[in-house]
N, C-alpha and C positions, 0 to 999 in steps of 0.2 A: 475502479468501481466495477462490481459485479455487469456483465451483459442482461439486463432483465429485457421482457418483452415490451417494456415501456422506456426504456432507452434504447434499443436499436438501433439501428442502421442498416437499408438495407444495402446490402455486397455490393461487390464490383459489378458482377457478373448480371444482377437486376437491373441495375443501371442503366447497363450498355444495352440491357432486352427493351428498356424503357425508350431509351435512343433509337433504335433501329425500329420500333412500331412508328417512332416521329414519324420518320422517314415515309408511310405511307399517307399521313398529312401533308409531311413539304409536296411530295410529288401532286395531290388534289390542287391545292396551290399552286404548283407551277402549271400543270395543266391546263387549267380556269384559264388564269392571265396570260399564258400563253397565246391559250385559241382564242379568246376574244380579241387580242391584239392586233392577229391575223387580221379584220376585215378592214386595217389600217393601214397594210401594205399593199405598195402598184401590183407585185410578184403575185399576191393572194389575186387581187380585184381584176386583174389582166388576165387569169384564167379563168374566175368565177362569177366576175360581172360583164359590165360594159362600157364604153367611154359617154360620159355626161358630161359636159362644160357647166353645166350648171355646180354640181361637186366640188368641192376644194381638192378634193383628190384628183379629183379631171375622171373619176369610175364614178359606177353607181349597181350594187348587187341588184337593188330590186326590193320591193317592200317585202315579198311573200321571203324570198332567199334569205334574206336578213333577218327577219321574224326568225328561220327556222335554225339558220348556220348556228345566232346568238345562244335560243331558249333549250336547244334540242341536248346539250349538254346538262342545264339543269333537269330536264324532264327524266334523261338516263339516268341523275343520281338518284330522284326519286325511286326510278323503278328498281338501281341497286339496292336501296335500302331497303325497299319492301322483298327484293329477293334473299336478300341474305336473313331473313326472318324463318323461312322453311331450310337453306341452305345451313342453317347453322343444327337440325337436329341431326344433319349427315355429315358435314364437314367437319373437323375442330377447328381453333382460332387459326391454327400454322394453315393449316391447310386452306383455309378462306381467303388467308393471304395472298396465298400460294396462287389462289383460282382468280384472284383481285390481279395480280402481276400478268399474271397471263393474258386475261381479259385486256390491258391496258395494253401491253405491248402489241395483240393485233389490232385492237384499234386506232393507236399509231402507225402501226404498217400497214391497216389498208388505206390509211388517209396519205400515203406517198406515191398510191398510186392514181394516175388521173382518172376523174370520173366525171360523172353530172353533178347537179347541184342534190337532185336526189341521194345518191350515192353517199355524198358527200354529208348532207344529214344524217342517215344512218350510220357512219362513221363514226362522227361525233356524238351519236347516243351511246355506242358502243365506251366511248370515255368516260363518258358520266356515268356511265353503271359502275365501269371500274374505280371511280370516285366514291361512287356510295357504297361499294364492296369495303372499299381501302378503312374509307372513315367509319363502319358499321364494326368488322370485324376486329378491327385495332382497337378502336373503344370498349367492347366487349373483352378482351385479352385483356387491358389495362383496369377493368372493374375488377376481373374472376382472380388475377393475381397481384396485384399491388396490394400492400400494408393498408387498412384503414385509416390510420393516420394521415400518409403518403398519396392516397386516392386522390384527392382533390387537386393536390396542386402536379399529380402526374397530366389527368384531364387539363387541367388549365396549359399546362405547358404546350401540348398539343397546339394550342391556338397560334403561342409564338414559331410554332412549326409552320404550320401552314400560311401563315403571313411571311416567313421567310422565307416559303417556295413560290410565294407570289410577286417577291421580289427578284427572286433567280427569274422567272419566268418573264418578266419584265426587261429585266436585262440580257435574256436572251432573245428577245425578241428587237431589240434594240443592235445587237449587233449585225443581223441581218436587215436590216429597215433599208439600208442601201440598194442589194439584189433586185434586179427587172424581173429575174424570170420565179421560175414557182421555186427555186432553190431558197426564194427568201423565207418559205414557211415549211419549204420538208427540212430543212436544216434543224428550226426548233422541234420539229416532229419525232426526228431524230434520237434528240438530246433526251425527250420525253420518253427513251425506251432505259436511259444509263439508272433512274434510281430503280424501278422494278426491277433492272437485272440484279443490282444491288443488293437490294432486298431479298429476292429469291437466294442467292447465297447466301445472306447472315441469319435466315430463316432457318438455316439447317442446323443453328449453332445456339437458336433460341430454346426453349423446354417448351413443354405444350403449358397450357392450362388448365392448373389443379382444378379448377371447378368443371370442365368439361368431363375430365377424367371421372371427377366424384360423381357430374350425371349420368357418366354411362357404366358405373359401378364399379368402375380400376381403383379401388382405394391403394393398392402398393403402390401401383405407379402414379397417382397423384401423389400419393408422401414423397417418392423420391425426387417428383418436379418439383413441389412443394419447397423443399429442401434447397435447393438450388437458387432456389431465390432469398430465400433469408442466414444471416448470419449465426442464428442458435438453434441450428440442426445440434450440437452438441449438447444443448441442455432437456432432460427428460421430460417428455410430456408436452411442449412447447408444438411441437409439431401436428403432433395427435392432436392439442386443442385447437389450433387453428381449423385442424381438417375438420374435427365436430364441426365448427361452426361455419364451415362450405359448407357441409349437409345439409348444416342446418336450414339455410339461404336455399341451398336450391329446392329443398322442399315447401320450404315457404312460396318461393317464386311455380312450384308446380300448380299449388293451390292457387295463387295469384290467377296464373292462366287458366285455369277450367273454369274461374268465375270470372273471366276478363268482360261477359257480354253486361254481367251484370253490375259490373264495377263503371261501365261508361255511362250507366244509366244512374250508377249512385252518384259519382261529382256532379249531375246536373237537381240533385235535389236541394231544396230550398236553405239546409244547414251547410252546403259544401259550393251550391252557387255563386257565390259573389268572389270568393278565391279563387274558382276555376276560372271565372272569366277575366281576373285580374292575372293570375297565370299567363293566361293565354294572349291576353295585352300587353305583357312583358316579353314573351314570345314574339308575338308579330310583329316589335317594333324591331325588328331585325327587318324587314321588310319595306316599313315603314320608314327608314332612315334614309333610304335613298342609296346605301351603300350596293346593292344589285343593282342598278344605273351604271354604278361604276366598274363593278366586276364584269358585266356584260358590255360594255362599251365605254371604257375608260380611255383608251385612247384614244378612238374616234370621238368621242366631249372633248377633248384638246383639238384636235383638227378645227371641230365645228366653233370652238371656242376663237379659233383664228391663228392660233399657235400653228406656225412654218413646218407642214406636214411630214415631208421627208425627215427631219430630223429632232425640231423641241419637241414635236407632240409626242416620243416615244422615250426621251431625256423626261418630260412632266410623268410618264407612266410610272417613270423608274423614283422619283421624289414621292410619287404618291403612295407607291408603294411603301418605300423606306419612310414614310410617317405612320403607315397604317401599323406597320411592324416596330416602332417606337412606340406606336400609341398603345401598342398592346402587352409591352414591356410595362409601361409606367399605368398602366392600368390594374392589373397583375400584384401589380405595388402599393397601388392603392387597395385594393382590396385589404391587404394587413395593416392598415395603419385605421386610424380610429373612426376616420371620414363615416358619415352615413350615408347607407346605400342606395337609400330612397332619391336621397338628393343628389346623390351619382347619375341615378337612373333619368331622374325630373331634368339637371340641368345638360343630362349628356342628350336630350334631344331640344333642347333650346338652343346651346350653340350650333347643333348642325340645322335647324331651323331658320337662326339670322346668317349662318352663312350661305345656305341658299336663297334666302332670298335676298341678300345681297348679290347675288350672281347672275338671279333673273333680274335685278333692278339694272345692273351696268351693262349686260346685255341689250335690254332697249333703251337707254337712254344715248347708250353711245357704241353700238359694237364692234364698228370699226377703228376706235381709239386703241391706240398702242397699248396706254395704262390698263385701257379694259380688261384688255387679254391678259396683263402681269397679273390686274387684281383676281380676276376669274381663276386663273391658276395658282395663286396663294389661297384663296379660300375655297377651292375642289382638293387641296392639300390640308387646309384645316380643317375641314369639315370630315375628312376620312380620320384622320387623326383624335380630334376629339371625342366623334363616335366610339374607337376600338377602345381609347382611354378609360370613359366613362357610362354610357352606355352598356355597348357589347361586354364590357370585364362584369357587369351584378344585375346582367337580365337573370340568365337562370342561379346565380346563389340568391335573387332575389325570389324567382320561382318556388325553390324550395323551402324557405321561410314560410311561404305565407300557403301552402299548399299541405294539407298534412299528409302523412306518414301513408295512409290506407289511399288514398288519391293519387297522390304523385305519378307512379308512374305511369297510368293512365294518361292525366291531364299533360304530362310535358311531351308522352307519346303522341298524342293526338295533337297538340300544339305546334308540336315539328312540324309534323305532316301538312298541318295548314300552311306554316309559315315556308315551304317548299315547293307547295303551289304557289303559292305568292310570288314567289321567286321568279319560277317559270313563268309567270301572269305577265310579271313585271318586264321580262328578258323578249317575252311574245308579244308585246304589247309598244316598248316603248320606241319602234321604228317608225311607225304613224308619227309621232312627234318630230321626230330627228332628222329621215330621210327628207332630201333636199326637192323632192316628187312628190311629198305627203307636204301634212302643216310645213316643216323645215323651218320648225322653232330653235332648233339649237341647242343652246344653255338658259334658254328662256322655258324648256320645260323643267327648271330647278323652279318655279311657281309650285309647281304640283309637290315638290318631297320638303319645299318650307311648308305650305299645308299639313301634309302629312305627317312631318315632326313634330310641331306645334301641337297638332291633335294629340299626338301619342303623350307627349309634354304633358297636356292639359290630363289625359286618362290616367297616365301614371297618378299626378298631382292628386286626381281627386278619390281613384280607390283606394291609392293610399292611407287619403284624411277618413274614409269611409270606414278601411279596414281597421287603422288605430283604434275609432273609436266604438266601432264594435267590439276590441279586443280589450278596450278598458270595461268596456259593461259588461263583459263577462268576466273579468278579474274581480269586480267589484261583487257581481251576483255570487262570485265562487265563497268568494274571500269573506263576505263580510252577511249579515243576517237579511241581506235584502235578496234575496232567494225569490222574492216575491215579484218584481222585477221581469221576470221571464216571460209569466202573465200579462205584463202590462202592455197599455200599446207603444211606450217609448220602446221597449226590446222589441215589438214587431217590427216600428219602423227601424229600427237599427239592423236591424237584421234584412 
């Protein structure tokens, strides 16, 4: 059969450009899980805290120390992402990379060498930027040149990237767990310089992207990147039509930004309101899930949970990991099969709702029971799991559903950014609870993310039933001679 543009396939050589962008997710992911591990080791706590008996570890950082070690990493990727917003009208995608690699590798090497706990903060901001470099710029690469068809499930794969490097990260962290001295944590400091190198080599072997090229007006040299990525550089005109339609896009997207002020001010109008903020609920419940509890202080939840410090609480990292990274395979999977999304979305925060509060409940009733601890670390393992399953896989295809076309990128822009604060809020915040010198509730503050799922549970449930049935009364008013309808007060209150 003929090669047409609708049977394709894109090359080898796409592929492999598609593979080696993973590569700056897996590394965000090992990073993450990485550093937060650290405040789980004697080697980290021996030169950055101080000995408390009170502690299951026999250390204790300090409330302010541990607020900042945890969140200061989420706060750098914010501020990567908001840099790479002006870096991207002087850098191309390669070269973003390129400034992502670099950035990460010093702030790995300066955190090997000893400092304060000052110091030591601004180190780990220096990571997070290079995290929101990694995942800004590679996402943008993988829009400008992937096949439309292909776009989505290139994005979606990402995810099982970056859950895979949270699992190397885990496992790295786990090998060193034995070390006394600070080699327990420059070791993985280390490791965290091997994928950047990596990367800055197969970077050189990648093509730029045609749509940057087509912004800054190289149309030959975007045809011949172009080219390189798809299979039917030999059939006439194939080429040249795709490139119209970059033009096309980036022109549209010129316009998009010169009215960007006035585009935030239109999804808050009365016909665009109730989808932004259901948007934006579908958004935050990334927040809301409890799952940054875990990425910020997963291992240390198993210490405090009673799990035998030196050794299961960083084996429980590594199982939780490898569910998150299951869950996000068979999540993935569901997405193509016929399941609906809503109900993805409604039940993937009810299960992780009853299993935290199953976690706060056996924590006070019994928390020094053997069983407690097994159950507590069976459902801190399902509760990740079910979340990436169904949850995290149809937040945002659910976003884009219900968000239209002239909104969108507004509302999901603006949505990030909220649910990134959150993050940080959450990573700054949840040491008051944990630390054994504060409340030193334990696993008893999973109260607060069964709340919090529940909510999200109940908000999805009910804009959902709000949205259907708005979107039947205007099917009805479109479709059929009750036009009249629009006027009435049932379409006001529907609306």
């Amino acid at each position: 059969m003929k090669n047409t543009p609708q049977t394709q396939r894109p090359n080898l050589r796409s592929v492999l450009t598609y593979l080696t962008l993973s590569l700056a997710h897996t590394q965000v992911g090992f990073s993450t899980t990485s550093i937060s591990g650290f405040q789980a080791m004697h080697g980290f706590l021996a030169a950055y805290g101080h000995p408390d008996h009170i502690s299951k570890t026999g250390y204790n950082m300090g409330i302010t120390p541990q607020q900042l070690a945890a969140s200061f990493v989420n706060f750098g990727a914010m501020l990567g992402m908001l840099a790479s917003v002006p870096l991207r009208r002087y850098l191309s995608r390669r070269h973003g990379l390129w400034f992502a690699c670099v950035v990460s590798v010093v702030g790995s090497g300066l955190q090997l060498k000893p400092s304060n706990v000052a110091g030591l903060h601004a180190r780990r901001c220096v990571i997070g930027i290079s995290n929101g470099l990694f995942v800004s710029f590679a996402k943008v690469y993988a829009v400008e040149s992937s096949p439309v068809r292909y776009k989505r499930g290139v994005l979606r794969g990402f995810m099982i990237w970056m859950s895979a490097g949270s699992l190397l990260g885990a496992m790295t962290n786990n090998f060193t767990k034995g070390i006394k001295t600070s080699w327990a944590y420059k070791i993985p400091l280390t490791c965290h310089i091997t994928i950047p190198a990596v990367l800055v080599v197969l970077l050189l072997w990648v093509p730029e992207s045609p749509g940057w090229l087509v912004e800054r007006g190289k149309m030959n040299e975007a045809r011949g990147e172009l080219a390189k990525f798809r299979n039917d550089g030999s059939l006439p005109g194939v080429i040249d039509k795709e490139l119209l339609d970059i033009g096309l896009k980036v022109d549209k997207n010129r316009e998009k930004t010169k009215g960007l002020g006035s585009q935030y001010i239109e999804v808050w109008k009365i016909e665009h309101r109730k989808r932004t903020l259901l948007c934006l609920a579908l958004i935050m419940s990334n927040s809301a899930s409890g799952i940054w509890l875990m990425l910020s202080y997963g291992t240390v939840m198993f210490q405090l949970a009673g799990i035998e410090p030196t050794r299961q609480a960083f084996h429980a990292s590594i199982y939780n990991n490898l569910a998150n990274l299951l869950g996000t395979v068979l999540g993935l999977q569901l997405l193509r099969t016929s399941i609906r999304r809503r109900s993805m979305m409604i039940i993937g925060h009810f299960i992780p709702a009853i299993c935290m509060l199953s976690i706060a409940v056996s924590s006070t009733m019994s928390p020094d029971d053997r069983w407690t601890k097994n159950i507590i670390l069976v459902l801190i393992i399902a509760h990740g799991f079910f979340y990436y399953a169904l949850s995290a896989a149809v937040a945002m295809p659910l976003c884009e559903e219900f968000v239209g076309e002239e909104c969108k990128r507004v509302t999901v822009r603006f949505g990030m950014s909220v649910n990134y604060v959150l993050a940080w809020l959450i990573a700054f915040t949840m040491p008051y609870f944990i630390n054994p010198r504060e409340l030193n509730w334990g696993p008893k503050v999973a109260y607060i993310w069964a709340a919090s799922n529940f909510v999200a549970g109940c908000t999805d449930m009910y804009g959902s039933f709000l949205l259907l049935l708005s979107t039947r009364v205007e099917e009805l008013a479109m479709t059929t001679d009750y036009g009249h309808l629009r006027n009435s007060e049932a379409w006001s209150d529907v609306r």
